[in-house]
N, C-alpha and C positions, 0 to 999 in steps of 0.2 A: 447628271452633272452638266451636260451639255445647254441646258436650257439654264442653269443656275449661272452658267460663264458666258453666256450671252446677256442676259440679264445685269453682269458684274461689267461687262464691257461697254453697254448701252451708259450705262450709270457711270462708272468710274469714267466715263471720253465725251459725259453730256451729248450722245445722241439723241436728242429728241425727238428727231422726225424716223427713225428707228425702231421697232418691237422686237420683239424674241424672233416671230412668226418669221419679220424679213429678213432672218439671218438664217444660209443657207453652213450647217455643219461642215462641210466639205469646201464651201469654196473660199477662197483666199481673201488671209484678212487685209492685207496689203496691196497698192498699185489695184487691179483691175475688180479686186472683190468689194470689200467694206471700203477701200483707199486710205488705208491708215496709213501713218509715217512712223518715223522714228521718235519722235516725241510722243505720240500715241503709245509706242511698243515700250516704252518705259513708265508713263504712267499706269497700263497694262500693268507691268512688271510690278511695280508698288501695289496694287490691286489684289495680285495674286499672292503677292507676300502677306501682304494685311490678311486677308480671306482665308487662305487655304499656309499658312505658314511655309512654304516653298517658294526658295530663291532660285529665278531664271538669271544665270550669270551672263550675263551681254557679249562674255570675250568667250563663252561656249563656241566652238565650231560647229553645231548642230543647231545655235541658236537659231538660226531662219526658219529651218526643219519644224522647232518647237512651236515658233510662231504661225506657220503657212495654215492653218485653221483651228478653228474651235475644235472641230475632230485630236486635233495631232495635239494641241495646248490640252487637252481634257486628258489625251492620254498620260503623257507628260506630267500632269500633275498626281495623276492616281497612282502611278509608276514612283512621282518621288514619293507619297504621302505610302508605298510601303501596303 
């Protein structure tokens, strides 16, 4: 799943200069990792709804948590899909 939401991330934020390959699981999608924003993390969000039918609620207290990598977002989503 981890490569399918690397692959959903490149695509849904038009990373171009991007592959699966140079996205490290673990390290942060935000500030120092990938450098995504807040506008990233929502369109993210839409992405992840569309795809995998699971809502990341923005006003979550763990929302950071969910987003701090592909690891944690992968978990996160297999954990809502049950």
């Amino acid at each position: 799943m981890e490569n399918e939401l690397k692959q959903l991330i490149i695509d849904a934020l038009d990373l171009e200069d991007i592959s699966v390959a140079d996205i490290d699981s673990d390290a942060p999608l935000f500030n120092d990792g990938l450098g995504l924003d807040s506008i990233d993390a929502l369109e993210l969000g839409l992405a992840i709804r569309k795809k995998y039918h699971v809502k990341i609620d923005a006003e979550k207290e763990d929302v950071v948590k969910i987003f701090s990598s592909v690891t944690t977002l992968a978990n996160y989503i297999k954990s809502a899909q049950g």
